[in-house]
N, C-alpha and C positions, 0 to 999 in steps of 0.2 A: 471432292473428298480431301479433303485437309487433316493434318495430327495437329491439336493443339498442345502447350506446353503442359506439364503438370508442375500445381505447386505446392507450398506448403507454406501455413501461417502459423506463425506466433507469438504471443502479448507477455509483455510483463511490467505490471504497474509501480510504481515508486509514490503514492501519492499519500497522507496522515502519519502519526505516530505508530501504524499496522503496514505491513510488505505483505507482499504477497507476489506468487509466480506463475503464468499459467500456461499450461502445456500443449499440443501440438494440434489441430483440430481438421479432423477433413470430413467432406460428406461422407453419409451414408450414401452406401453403396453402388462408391467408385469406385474404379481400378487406376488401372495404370497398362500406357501404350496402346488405347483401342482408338480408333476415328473418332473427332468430331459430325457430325452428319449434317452440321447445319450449315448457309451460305459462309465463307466470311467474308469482311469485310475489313478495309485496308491493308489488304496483300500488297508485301514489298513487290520487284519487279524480280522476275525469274533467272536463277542465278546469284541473287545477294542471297546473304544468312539467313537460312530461315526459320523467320518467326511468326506465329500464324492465330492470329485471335478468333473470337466467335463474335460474329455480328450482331446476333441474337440476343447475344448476354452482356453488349457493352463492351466488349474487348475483355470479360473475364477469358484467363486461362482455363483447358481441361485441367483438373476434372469438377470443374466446376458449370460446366455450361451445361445449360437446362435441357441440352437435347445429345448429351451423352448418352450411351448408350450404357445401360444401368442405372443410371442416377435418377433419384429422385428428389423432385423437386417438391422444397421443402415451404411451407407455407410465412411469410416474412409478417413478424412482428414488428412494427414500428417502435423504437422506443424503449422494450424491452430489456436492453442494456443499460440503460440510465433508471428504468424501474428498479432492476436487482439492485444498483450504487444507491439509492435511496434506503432499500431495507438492509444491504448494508450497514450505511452511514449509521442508520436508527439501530440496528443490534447492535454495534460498536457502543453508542452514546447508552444506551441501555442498561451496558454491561459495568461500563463507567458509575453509571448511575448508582448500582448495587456494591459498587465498589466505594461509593463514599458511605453506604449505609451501613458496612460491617462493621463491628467494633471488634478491638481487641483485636487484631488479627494484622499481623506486620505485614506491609508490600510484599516481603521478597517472600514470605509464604504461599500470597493470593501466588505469585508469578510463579511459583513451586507446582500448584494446581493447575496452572494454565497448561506448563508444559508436560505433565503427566497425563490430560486431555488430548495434546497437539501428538505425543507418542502411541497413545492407543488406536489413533487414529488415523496417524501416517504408516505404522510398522505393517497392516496387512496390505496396503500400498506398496511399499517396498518389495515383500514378499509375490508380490502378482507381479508387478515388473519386474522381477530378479536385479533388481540397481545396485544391490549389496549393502553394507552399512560403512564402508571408510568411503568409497567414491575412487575415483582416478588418482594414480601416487602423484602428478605433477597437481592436482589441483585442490589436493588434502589440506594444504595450509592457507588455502583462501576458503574452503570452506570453515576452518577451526576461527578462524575471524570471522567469517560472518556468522557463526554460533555466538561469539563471545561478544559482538559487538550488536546483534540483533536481542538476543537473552539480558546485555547491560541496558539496552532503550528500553525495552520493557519494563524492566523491575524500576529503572527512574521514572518512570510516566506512572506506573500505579503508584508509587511513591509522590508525586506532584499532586495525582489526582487526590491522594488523600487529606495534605496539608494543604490545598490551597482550592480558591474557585475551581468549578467542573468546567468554567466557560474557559476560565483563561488559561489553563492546561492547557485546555483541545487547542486553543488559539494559536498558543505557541509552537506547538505538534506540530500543528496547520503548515509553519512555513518548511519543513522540511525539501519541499522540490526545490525550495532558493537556493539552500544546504547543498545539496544535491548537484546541480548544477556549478555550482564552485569546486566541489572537492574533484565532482567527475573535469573540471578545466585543470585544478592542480596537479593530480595524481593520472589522467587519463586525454591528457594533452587536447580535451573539446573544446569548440569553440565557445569563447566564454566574449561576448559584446557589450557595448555599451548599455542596452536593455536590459540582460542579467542584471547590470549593474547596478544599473535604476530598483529593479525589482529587487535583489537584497536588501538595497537603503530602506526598501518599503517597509520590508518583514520586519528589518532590524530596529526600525521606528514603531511600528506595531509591538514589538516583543516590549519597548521601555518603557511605552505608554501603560502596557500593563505590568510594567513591574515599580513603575515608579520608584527609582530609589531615592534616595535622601538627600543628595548633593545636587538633583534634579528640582525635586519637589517639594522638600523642605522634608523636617521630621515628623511631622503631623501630617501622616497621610491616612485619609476616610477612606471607606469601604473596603476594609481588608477583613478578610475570611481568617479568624482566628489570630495569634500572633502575626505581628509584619518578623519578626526571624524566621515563623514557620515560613510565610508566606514568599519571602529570599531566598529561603531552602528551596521551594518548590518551586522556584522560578530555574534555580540553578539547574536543580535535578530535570526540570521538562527544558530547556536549551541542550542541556548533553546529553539529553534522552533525542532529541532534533537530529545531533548530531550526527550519535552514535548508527538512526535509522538509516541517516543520508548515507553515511557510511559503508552501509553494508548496499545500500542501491546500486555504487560504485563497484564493489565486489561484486556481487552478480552481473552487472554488465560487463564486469571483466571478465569474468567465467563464461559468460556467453551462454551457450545451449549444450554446451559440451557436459553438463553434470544434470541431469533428472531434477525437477526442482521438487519432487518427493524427500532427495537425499537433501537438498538443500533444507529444508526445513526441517529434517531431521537432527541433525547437526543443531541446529536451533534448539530443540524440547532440550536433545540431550545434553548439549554443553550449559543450557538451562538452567535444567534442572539439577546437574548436578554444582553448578554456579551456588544457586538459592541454597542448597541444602548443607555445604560447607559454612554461608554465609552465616545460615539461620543457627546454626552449631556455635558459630564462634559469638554472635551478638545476644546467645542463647535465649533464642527469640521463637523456637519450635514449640508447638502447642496448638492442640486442637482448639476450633469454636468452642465456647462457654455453653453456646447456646443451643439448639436445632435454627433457627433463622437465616444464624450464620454461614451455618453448614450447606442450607440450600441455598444462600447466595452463593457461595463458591462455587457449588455444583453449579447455578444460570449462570454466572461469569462465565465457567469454561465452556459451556454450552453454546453461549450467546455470542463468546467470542470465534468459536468455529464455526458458527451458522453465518457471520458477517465475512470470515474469510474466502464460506464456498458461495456466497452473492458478488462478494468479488471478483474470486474468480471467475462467475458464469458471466458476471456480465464483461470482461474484461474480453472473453471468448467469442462474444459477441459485439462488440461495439469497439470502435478506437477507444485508446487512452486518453488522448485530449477529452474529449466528451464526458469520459470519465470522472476524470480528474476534477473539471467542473464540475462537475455535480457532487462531487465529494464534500465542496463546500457547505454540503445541507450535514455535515460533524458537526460544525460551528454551531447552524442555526437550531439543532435539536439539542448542543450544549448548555445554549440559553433559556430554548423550554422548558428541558428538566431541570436547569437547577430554578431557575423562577416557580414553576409548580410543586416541586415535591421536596426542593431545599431550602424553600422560602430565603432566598436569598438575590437581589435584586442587585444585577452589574452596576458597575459606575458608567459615568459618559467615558472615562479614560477607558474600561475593556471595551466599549465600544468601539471608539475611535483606535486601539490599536485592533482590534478586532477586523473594523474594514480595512487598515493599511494590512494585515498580515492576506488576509483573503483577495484583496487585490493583486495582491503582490504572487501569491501561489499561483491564483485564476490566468494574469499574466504569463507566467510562465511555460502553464499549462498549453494557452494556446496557441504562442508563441513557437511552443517544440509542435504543436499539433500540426503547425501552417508548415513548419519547417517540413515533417514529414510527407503532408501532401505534394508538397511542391518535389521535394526530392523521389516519391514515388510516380510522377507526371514525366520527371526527366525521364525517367528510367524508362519510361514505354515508351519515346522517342526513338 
Protein backbone atom coordinates (compact mmCIF):
# COMPACT_ATOMS: atom_id res chain seq x y z
CA UNK A 1 0.00 0.00 0.00
CA UNK A 2 1.46 3.22 -1.34
CA UNK A 3 -0.10 7.16 -1.17
CA UNK A 4 0.18 8.45 -4.55
CA UNK A 5 0.46 12.17 -5.18
CA UNK A 6 -2.64 14.19 -6.12
CA UNK A 7 -2.67 16.73 -8.88
CA UNK A 8 -4.09 19.17 -10.67
CA UNK A 9 -4.25 20.32 -14.56
CA UNK A 10 -4.64 23.17 -16.35
CA UNK A 11 -4.69 24.51 -20.21
CA UNK A 12 -4.88 27.69 -21.60
CA UNK A 13 -4.70 28.30 -25.36
CA UNK A 14 -3.11 31.28 -27.24
CA UNK A 15 -3.71 30.13 -30.58
CA UNK A 16 -5.99 32.55 -33.93
CA UNK A 17 -7.45 36.10 -33.87
CA UNK A 18 -9.96 34.21 -30.62
CA UNK A 19 -8.35 33.53 -26.81
CA UNK A 20 -9.74 31.63 -24.79
CA UNK A 21 -8.90 30.18 -21.09
CA UNK A 22 -9.63 26.85 -19.63
CA UNK A 23 -10.21 26.04 -16.03
CA UNK A 24 -9.13 23.35 -13.64
CA UNK A 25 -10.31 19.75 -14.33
CA UNK A 26 -10.33 16.57 -12.25
CA UNK A 27 -12.07 13.22 -12.26
CA UNK A 28 -15.09 12.43 -11.33
CA UNK A 29 -15.22 10.95 -8.26
CA UNK A 30 -11.89 11.42 -6.61
CA UNK A 31 -11.01 12.58 -3.44
CA UNK A 32 -8.11 13.51 -1.81
CA UNK A 33 -5.46 11.54 0.70
CA UNK A 34 -6.93 7.89 0.27
CA UNK A 35 -4.36 4.77 -0.78
CA UNK A 36 -3.59 3.95 -4.02
CA UNK A 37 -4.28 -0.02 -3.89
CA UNK A 38 -2.38 -1.03 -6.90
CA UNK A 39 1.38 -2.51 -7.23
CA UNK A 40 3.74 0.41 -7.98
CA UNK A 41 6.16 0.61 -9.72
CA UNK A 42 9.61 2.38 -9.81
CA UNK A 43 9.73 3.04 -6.02
CA UNK A 44 12.81 5.23 -5.10
CA UNK A 45 15.02 3.27 -2.30
CA UNK A 46 13.58 3.69 1.38
CA UNK A 47 14.50 6.69 3.03
CA UNK A 48 14.84 9.15 -0.17
CA UNK A 49 11.62 11.67 -0.68
CA UNK A 50 8.87 10.27 -1.25
CA UNK A 51 7.39 9.82 -4.37
CA UNK A 52 5.24 6.98 -5.32
CA UNK A 53 3.50 6.43 -8.96
CA UNK A 54 0.95 3.72 -10.07
CA UNK A 55 2.39 1.09 -12.17
CA UNK A 56 -0.91 0.36 -13.58
CA UNK A 57 -1.57 3.81 -15.01
CA UNK A 58 1.86 4.51 -16.31
CA UNK A 59 3.31 6.51 -13.50
CA UNK A 60 -0.07 8.70 -13.52
CA UNK A 61 -0.48 10.40 -10.22
CA UNK A 62 -3.57 9.71 -7.53
CA UNK A 63 -6.11 10.69 -8.03
CA UNK A 64 -5.90 9.69 -11.26
CA UNK A 65 -5.13 6.06 -11.18
CA UNK A 66 -7.73 3.63 -12.35
CA UNK A 67 -7.75 1.50 -9.19
CA UNK A 68 -8.27 4.43 -6.71
CA UNK A 69 -10.59 3.97 -4.57
CA UNK A 70 -13.73 6.01 -5.81
CA UNK A 71 -12.80 6.64 -9.18
CA UNK A 72 -14.17 5.87 -12.06
CA UNK A 73 -12.72 4.99 -14.78
CA UNK A 74 -13.76 6.85 -17.60
CA UNK A 75 -14.08 5.40 -21.15
CA UNK A 76 -11.06 7.13 -23.51
CA UNK A 77 -11.95 8.86 -26.84
CA UNK A 78 -9.25 8.85 -29.19
CA UNK A 79 -8.99 12.09 -30.88
CA UNK A 80 -11.84 13.83 -29.48
CA UNK A 81 -9.89 16.85 -28.71
CA UNK A 82 -8.73 17.66 -32.17
CA UNK A 83 -12.60 16.72 -33.14
CA UNK A 84 -13.93 19.71 -30.84
CA UNK A 85 -10.76 22.24 -32.53
CA UNK A 86 -12.24 21.32 -36.02
CA UNK A 87 -15.95 22.42 -35.03
CA UNK A 88 -14.35 25.01 -33.42
CA UNK A 89 -12.31 26.21 -36.28
CA UNK A 90 -15.66 25.71 -38.57
CA UNK A 91 -18.03 27.93 -36.11
CA UNK A 92 -15.38 30.64 -35.95
CA UNK A 93 -14.91 30.66 -39.92
CA UNK A 94 -18.82 30.50 -40.13
CA UNK A 95 -19.48 33.32 -38.00
CA UNK A 96 -16.78 35.22 -40.17
CA UNK A 97 -18.63 34.28 -42.99
CA UNK A 98 -22.03 36.10 -41.88
CA UNK A 99 -20.01 38.69 -41.05
CA UNK A 100 -18.98 39.62 -44.51
CA UNK A 101 -22.91 39.13 -45.49
CA UNK A 102 -24.26 41.99 -43.30
CA UNK A 103 -24.74 45.17 -44.74
CA UNK A 104 -24.91 48.26 -43.32
CA UNK A 105 -23.95 47.47 -40.03
CA UNK A 106 -20.46 48.94 -38.65
CA UNK A 107 -17.75 46.49 -37.04
CA UNK A 108 -17.69 48.14 -33.76
CA UNK A 109 -21.54 47.40 -33.55
CA UNK A 110 -21.24 43.46 -34.83
CA UNK A 111 -18.35 43.65 -31.74
CA UNK A 112 -21.03 45.57 -29.54
CA UNK A 113 -23.27 42.38 -30.00
CA UNK A 114 -20.53 39.92 -29.40
CA UNK A 115 -19.87 41.29 -26.08
CA UNK A 116 -23.42 41.68 -24.87
CA UNK A 117 -23.69 37.67 -25.73
CA UNK A 118 -20.16 36.99 -23.99
CA UNK A 119 -21.87 38.96 -20.75
CA UNK A 120 -25.12 37.14 -20.61
CA UNK A 121 -23.35 34.37 -20.56
CA UNK A 122 -20.44 34.63 -18.33
CA UNK A 123 -22.35 36.77 -15.49
CA UNK A 124 -24.34 33.61 -14.07
CA UNK A 125 -20.71 31.97 -14.13
CA UNK A 126 -19.47 34.56 -12.00
CA UNK A 127 -22.40 34.38 -9.80
CA UNK A 128 -21.88 30.30 -9.07
CA UNK A 129 -18.42 30.83 -8.46
CA UNK A 130 -18.72 33.91 -6.22
CA UNK A 131 -15.32 35.38 -8.33
CA UNK A 132 -16.80 38.90 -7.97
CA UNK A 133 -16.72 41.40 -10.59
CA UNK A 134 -13.32 43.74 -10.03
CA UNK A 135 -11.04 40.53 -9.37
CA UNK A 136 -7.83 40.80 -6.97
CA UNK A 137 -6.75 44.69 -6.18
CA UNK A 138 -2.85 43.80 -7.28
CA UNK A 139 -4.17 42.24 -10.53
CA UNK A 140 -7.08 44.90 -11.58
CA UNK A 141 -4.89 46.62 -13.90
CA UNK A 142 -3.73 43.76 -15.85
CA UNK A 143 -6.96 42.68 -16.14
CA UNK A 144 -8.36 46.45 -17.48
CA UNK A 145 -5.59 45.67 -20.30
CA UNK A 146 -6.56 42.62 -21.24
CA UNK A 147 -10.17 43.91 -21.63
CA UNK A 148 -8.91 46.90 -23.57
CA UNK A 149 -6.45 45.14 -25.64
CA UNK A 150 -8.50 41.70 -26.25
CA UNK A 151 -12.13 44.10 -27.06
CA UNK A 152 -9.49 46.42 -29.48
CA UNK A 153 -8.34 42.82 -31.45
CA UNK A 154 -11.77 42.07 -31.95
CA UNK A 155 -13.48 45.03 -33.27
CA UNK A 156 -9.98 45.28 -35.77
CA UNK A 157 -10.53 41.70 -37.06
CA UNK A 158 -14.38 42.31 -37.81
CA UNK A 159 -13.27 45.50 -39.23
CA UNK A 160 -10.52 43.56 -41.69
CA UNK A 161 -13.02 40.84 -42.24
CA UNK A 162 -15.22 43.25 -43.70
CA UNK A 163 -13.04 45.35 -46.16
CA UNK A 164 -10.87 42.74 -47.19
CA UNK A 165 -10.72 38.82 -48.28
CA UNK A 166 -12.22 36.26 -45.61
CA UNK A 167 -9.08 34.24 -46.39
CA UNK A 168 -6.35 36.66 -45.76
CA UNK A 169 -7.84 38.15 -42.69
CA UNK A 170 -7.80 34.57 -41.04
CA UNK A 171 -4.27 34.34 -42.56
CA UNK A 172 -3.00 37.02 -40.92
CA UNK A 173 -4.75 36.39 -37.44
CA UNK A 174 -3.22 33.02 -38.15
CA UNK A 175 0.22 34.20 -37.12
CA UNK A 176 -0.44 35.51 -33.86
CA UNK A 177 1.57 32.66 -31.67
CA UNK A 178 4.80 34.19 -33.62
CA UNK A 179 3.40 37.65 -31.99
CA UNK A 180 3.28 35.96 -29.01
CA UNK A 181 6.21 34.37 -28.47
CA UNK A 182 8.28 37.65 -29.10
CA UNK A 183 6.27 39.98 -26.81
CA UNK A 184 6.23 37.07 -24.10
CA UNK A 185 10.59 37.17 -24.81
CA UNK A 186 10.26 41.26 -24.55
CA UNK A 187 8.15 41.85 -21.83
CA UNK A 188 8.25 38.36 -19.83
CA UNK A 189 11.96 37.66 -20.19
CA UNK A 190 11.23 33.78 -22.25
CA UNK A 191 13.31 32.14 -23.99
CA UNK A 192 13.15 33.54 -27.46
CA UNK A 193 15.96 31.27 -30.16
CA UNK A 194 17.12 31.27 -33.24
CA UNK A 195 13.83 29.18 -34.32
CA UNK A 196 11.35 31.80 -33.04
CA UNK A 197 13.31 33.75 -35.26
CA UNK A 198 13.15 31.82 -38.26
CA UNK A 199 9.50 31.37 -37.56
CA UNK A 200 8.52 35.20 -37.43
CA UNK A 201 10.57 35.82 -40.74
CA UNK A 202 7.96 33.19 -41.91
CA UNK A 203 4.69 34.92 -40.65
CA UNK A 204 6.08 38.25 -41.60
CA UNK A 205 6.69 37.01 -45.22
CA UNK A 206 3.34 35.47 -45.35
CA UNK A 207 1.59 38.64 -43.84
CA UNK A 208 3.54 40.85 -47.27
CA UNK A 209 2.76 38.40 -49.58
CA UNK A 210 -0.64 39.09 -48.95
CA UNK A 211 -0.66 42.58 -48.61
CA UNK A 212 1.38 43.41 -51.39
CA UNK A 213 2.18 46.85 -51.10
CA UNK A 214 3.14 49.14 -53.83
CA UNK A 215 6.93 49.67 -53.55
CA UNK A 216 6.96 45.85 -53.40
CA UNK A 217 4.80 44.91 -56.26
CA UNK A 218 4.25 47.74 -58.34
CA UNK A 219 0.84 49.82 -58.46
CA UNK A 220 -1.19 47.47 -60.33
CA UNK A 221 -1.83 44.83 -58.01
CA UNK A 222 -4.68 41.95 -59.20
CA UNK A 223 -7.05 40.35 -57.11
CA UNK A 224 -7.87 42.73 -54.54
CA UNK A 225 -11.35 42.40 -52.86
CA UNK A 226 -12.82 45.90 -53.30
CA UNK A 227 -10.49 49.15 -53.17
CA UNK A 228 -6.64 48.25 -52.64
CA UNK A 229 -7.04 51.57 -49.66
CA UNK A 230 -9.74 49.33 -48.27
CA UNK A 231 -7.74 46.47 -48.66
CA UNK A 232 -4.48 48.47 -46.66
CA UNK A 233 -6.85 49.43 -44.26
CA UNK A 234 -7.56 45.93 -43.54
CA UNK A 235 -4.32 44.69 -43.56
CA UNK A 236 -3.41 47.26 -40.93
CA UNK A 237 -6.41 46.78 -38.85
CA UNK A 238 -5.78 42.52 -38.87
CA UNK A 239 -1.86 43.03 -38.01
CA UNK A 240 -2.84 45.15 -34.90
CA UNK A 241 -5.69 43.10 -34.41
CA UNK A 242 -2.37 40.03 -34.26
CA UNK A 243 -0.97 42.16 -32.08
CA UNK A 244 -3.18 43.39 -29.78
CA UNK A 245 -4.47 39.31 -29.27
CA UNK A 246 -0.72 38.37 -28.65
CA UNK A 247 -0.80 40.84 -26.28
CA UNK A 248 -3.15 39.93 -24.02
CA UNK A 249 -1.58 36.00 -24.21
CA UNK A 250 1.23 37.73 -22.31
CA UNK A 251 -1.02 39.24 -19.82
CA UNK A 252 -2.71 36.12 -18.99
CA UNK A 253 0.32 34.26 -18.66
CA UNK A 254 1.36 36.79 -16.48
CA UNK A 255 -1.55 36.61 -14.35
CA UNK A 256 -1.20 33.01 -14.15
CA UNK A 257 -4.07 31.09 -12.23
CA UNK A 258 -4.20 33.47 -9.69
CA UNK A 259 -7.63 35.23 -11.37
CA UNK A 260 -10.75 32.82 -12.55
CA UNK A 261 -10.63 32.96 -16.20
CA UNK A 262 -14.64 33.68 -15.98
CA UNK A 263 -13.38 37.22 -14.46
CA UNK A 264 -11.00 37.26 -17.22
CA UNK A 265 -13.19 37.34 -19.89
CA UNK A 266 -15.38 39.36 -18.12
CA UNK A 267 -13.39 42.27 -18.00
CA UNK A 268 -13.35 41.58 -22.02
CA UNK A 269 -17.44 41.88 -22.76
CA UNK A 270 -17.45 44.68 -20.40
CA UNK A 271 -14.61 46.99 -21.22
CA UNK A 272 -15.97 45.82 -24.80
CA UNK A 273 -18.69 46.90 -24.81
CA UNK A 274 -18.53 49.69 -23.22
CA UNK A 275 -15.30 50.50 -25.81
CA UNK A 276 -17.92 50.02 -28.93
CA UNK A 277 -20.52 51.94 -27.55
CA UNK A 278 -18.67 55.31 -26.78
CA UNK A 279 -17.05 54.53 -30.16
CA UNK A 280 -20.25 53.90 -32.13
CA UNK A 281 -21.68 57.46 -30.34
CA UNK A 282 -18.85 59.46 -31.53
CA UNK A 283 -18.47 58.03 -35.36
CA UNK A 284 -22.39 58.25 -34.90
CA UNK A 285 -22.45 54.86 -36.43
CA UNK A 286 -25.48 53.42 -33.86
CA UNK A 287 -28.36 51.99 -35.74
CA UNK A 288 -30.29 48.85 -35.83
CA UNK A 289 -30.35 46.41 -39.04
CA UNK A 290 -32.43 47.86 -42.05
CA UNK A 291 -33.38 44.44 -42.40
CA UNK A 292 -34.64 40.97 -40.38
CA UNK A 293 -31.53 39.03 -42.13
CA UNK A 294 -29.34 41.13 -40.66
CA UNK A 295 -30.61 40.85 -37.41
CA UNK A 296 -30.47 37.14 -37.48
CA UNK A 297 -26.91 37.25 -38.52
CA UNK A 298 -25.92 39.11 -35.44
CA UNK A 299 -27.94 36.99 -33.51
CA UNK A 300 -25.69 33.52 -35.32
CA UNK A 301 -22.58 35.56 -35.00
CA UNK A 302 -22.89 35.79 -31.35
CA UNK A 303 -24.22 32.57 -31.09
CA UNK A 304 -21.66 30.87 -33.44
CA UNK A 305 -18.98 32.72 -31.81
CA UNK A 306 -19.62 31.18 -28.25
CA UNK A 307 -20.33 27.66 -29.50
CA UNK A 308 -16.52 27.94 -30.99
CA UNK A 309 -15.24 29.33 -27.66
CA UNK A 310 -16.93 26.35 -25.45
CA UNK A 311 -15.29 23.60 -28.45
CA UNK A 312 -12.42 25.25 -27.44
CA UNK A 313 -12.49 25.15 -24.43
CA UNK A 314 -13.70 21.34 -24.20
CA UNK A 315 -11.18 20.29 -26.29
CA UNK A 316 -8.28 22.22 -24.84
CA UNK A 317 -9.56 20.16 -21.52
CA UNK A 318 -8.92 17.41 -23.08
CA UNK A 319 -6.02 17.36 -25.31
CA UNK A 320 -2.61 19.25 -25.17
CA UNK A 321 -2.30 22.50 -26.75
CA UNK A 322 0.27 21.66 -29.20
CA UNK A 323 -2.08 19.33 -30.89
CA UNK A 324 -4.32 21.81 -30.78
CA UNK A 325 -2.89 24.55 -32.01
CA UNK A 326 -2.26 22.40 -35.14
CA UNK A 327 -5.31 21.75 -35.88
CA UNK A 328 -6.48 25.12 -35.55
CA UNK A 329 -4.88 25.45 -38.99
CA UNK A 330 -8.18 23.95 -40.42
CA UNK A 331 -9.34 28.49 -39.68
CA UNK A 332 -7.28 28.97 -42.85
CA UNK A 333 -8.51 26.07 -44.72
CA UNK A 334 -12.40 26.68 -44.07
CA UNK A 335 -11.38 30.48 -44.94
CA UNK A 336 -10.71 29.43 -48.25
CA UNK A 337 -13.90 27.13 -48.71
CA UNK A 338 -16.31 29.72 -47.71
CA UNK A 339 -15.04 32.39 -49.40
CA UNK A 340 -14.59 30.40 -52.74
CA UNK A 341 -18.21 28.91 -52.21
CA UNK A 342 -20.40 31.38 -51.06
CA UNK A 343 -18.16 34.76 -51.95
CA UNK A 344 -17.41 33.66 -55.08
CA UNK A 345 -14.24 35.13 -54.84
CA UNK A 346 -11.10 33.09 -55.69
CA UNK A 347 -7.44 33.83 -53.71
CA UNK A 348 -4.53 34.82 -55.75
CA UNK A 349 -1.33 32.37 -55.75
CA UNK A 350 0.20 35.33 -53.52
CA UNK A 351 -2.71 34.60 -50.46
CA UNK A 352 -1.63 31.34 -50.99
CA UNK A 353 1.95 31.44 -50.80
CA UNK A 354 1.71 33.90 -47.81
CA UNK A 355 -0.91 31.60 -46.63
CA UNK A 356 1.51 28.54 -46.41
CA UNK A 357 4.48 30.75 -45.03
CA UNK A 358 2.01 32.20 -42.17
CA UNK A 359 0.68 28.49 -41.16
CA UNK A 360 3.99 27.05 -41.38
CA UNK A 361 5.27 29.57 -39.38
CA UNK A 362 2.35 29.32 -36.49
CA UNK A 363 2.40 25.10 -37.05
CA UNK A 364 6.15 25.58 -36.29
CA UNK A 365 5.78 27.23 -33.35
CA UNK A 366 3.15 25.40 -32.11
CA UNK A 367 5.24 22.19 -31.97
CA UNK A 368 8.16 23.49 -31.06
CA UNK A 369 6.68 24.81 -27.50
CA UNK A 370 4.74 21.43 -27.65
CA UNK A 371 8.14 19.31 -27.67
CA UNK A 372 9.46 21.86 -25.25
CA UNK A 373 6.66 20.95 -22.84
CA UNK A 374 7.02 17.21 -23.14
CA UNK A 375 10.49 17.19 -22.67
CA UNK A 376 10.28 19.57 -19.64
CA UNK A 377 7.42 17.36 -18.14
CA UNK A 378 9.86 13.87 -18.60
CA UNK A 379 12.52 16.09 -16.50
CA UNK A 380 10.26 16.50 -13.91
CA UNK A 381 9.43 12.87 -13.28
CA UNK A 382 13.11 12.30 -12.92
Amino acid sequence: MVLCQSGEAAAVSAAGGEETEVPPSREDGAGTGQPCLCPAAGMEAAGAEERRVCGCCSGLPWPRCCKAPGTKKKASCPGLGLVYTVLSAFLFSVASLFLKKIEDVHSVEVSAFRCVFQMAFILPGLIYYKTGFLGPKGKRIFLFFRGLLGSTAMILLYYAFQVMPLADATVITFSSPVFTSLLAWIFLKEKYSVWDLLFTLFAVTGVVLIARPPFLFGSNVTGIEGSYTDHVKGTIAAITSTVSGASTFVIIRKVGKSVHYFLSIWYYAVIGLIGCVIALFVMNEWSLPSCGRDRVLLILIGLLGLGGQIFLTKALQIEKAGPVAIMKTMDVVFAFILQILFLNHLPTWWTVGGALCVVASSSGTAIRKWRQSLKKSKQNEI
